[in-house]
N, C-alpha and C positions, 0 to 999 in steps of 0.2 A: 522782122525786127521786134522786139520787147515793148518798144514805145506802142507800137502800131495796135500790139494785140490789148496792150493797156486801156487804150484810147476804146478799142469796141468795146470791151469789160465796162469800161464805165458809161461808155452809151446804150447799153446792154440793161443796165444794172437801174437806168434810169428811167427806165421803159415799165407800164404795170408790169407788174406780175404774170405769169400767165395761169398759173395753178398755185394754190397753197394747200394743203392738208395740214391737220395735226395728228402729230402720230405718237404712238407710246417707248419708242426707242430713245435712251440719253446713253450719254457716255459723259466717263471723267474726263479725257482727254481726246480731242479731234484729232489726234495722229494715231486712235484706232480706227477711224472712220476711213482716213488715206492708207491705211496696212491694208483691212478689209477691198477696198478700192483698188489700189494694183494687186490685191491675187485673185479675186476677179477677173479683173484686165489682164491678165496674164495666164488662167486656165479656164474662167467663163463657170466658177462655182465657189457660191458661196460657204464659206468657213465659221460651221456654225454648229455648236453639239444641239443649239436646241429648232424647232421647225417655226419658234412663231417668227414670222413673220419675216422668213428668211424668203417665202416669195415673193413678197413687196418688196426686199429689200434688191432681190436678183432684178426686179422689174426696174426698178430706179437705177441701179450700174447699166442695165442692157441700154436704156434709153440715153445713162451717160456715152455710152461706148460707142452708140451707134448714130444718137441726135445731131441735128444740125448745129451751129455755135448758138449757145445758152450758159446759162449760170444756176447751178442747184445752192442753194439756199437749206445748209443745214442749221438749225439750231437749235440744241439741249436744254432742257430746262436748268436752271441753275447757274449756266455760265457767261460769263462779261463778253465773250464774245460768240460770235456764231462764223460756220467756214462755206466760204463761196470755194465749189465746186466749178472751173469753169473750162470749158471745151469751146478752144476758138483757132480758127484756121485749123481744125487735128494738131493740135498743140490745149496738152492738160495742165494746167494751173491751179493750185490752189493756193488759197488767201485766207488769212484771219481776218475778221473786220467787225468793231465793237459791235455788239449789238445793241446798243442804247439806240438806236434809231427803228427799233421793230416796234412796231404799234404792243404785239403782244407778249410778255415773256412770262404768260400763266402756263404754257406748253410746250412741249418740242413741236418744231415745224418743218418740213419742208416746203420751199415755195422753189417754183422757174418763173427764170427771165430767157428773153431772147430776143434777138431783133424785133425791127416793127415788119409786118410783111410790107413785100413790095407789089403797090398796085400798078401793072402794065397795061397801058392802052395801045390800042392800036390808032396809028399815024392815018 
């Protein structure tokens, strides 16, 4: 159900960060970043005439495709909002969501979220 995957998204989303970088890729519009993103996801290679940083970029889809449920945290310098990436239950989501709540918008960033781990004791 839609509600259910919402509900971890934002308990997700509330949780630190787990990683942030700043990196030098923007875009005009975040529905290049989801084009790029399913033809990955659909032949497992980046579409790209130029090499920078196409293997960072291959490393961040493989970790989408392949990671546990998380939220990638894209944001372009310049624009009002920034696009949550999110991979929950094997169900792909993406979201716009303003970016006035980033601490920083001197940079592009990507940051993950993910659950909190779960600590098991034994009984």
């Amino acid at each position: 159900m839609v509600t259910d995957e919402y509900k971890k998204i934002r308990k997700m989303i509330q949780q630190p960060c787990k990683a942030v970088w700043c990196v030098p890729y923007t875009v005009d519009y975040y529905s290049e970043v989801v084009k790029a993103w399913c033809y990955y996801k659909r032949t497992g290679q980046i579409r790209s005439s130029a090499n920078i940083g196409k293997v960072d970029i291959e490393r961040i889809f493989d970790f989408h495709l392949h990671g546990e449920d998380h939220i990638l945290l894209y944001y372009s310098i310049n624009q009002r909002d920034c696009l949550w990436m999110c991979k929950v239950d094997d169900k792909y989501i993406n979201l716009l969501v303003p970016a006035s709540t980033l601490e920083t918008k001197q940079n592009s960033i990507i940051a993950t979220y993910a659950m909190p781990c779960h600590v098991y004791t034994k009984l």
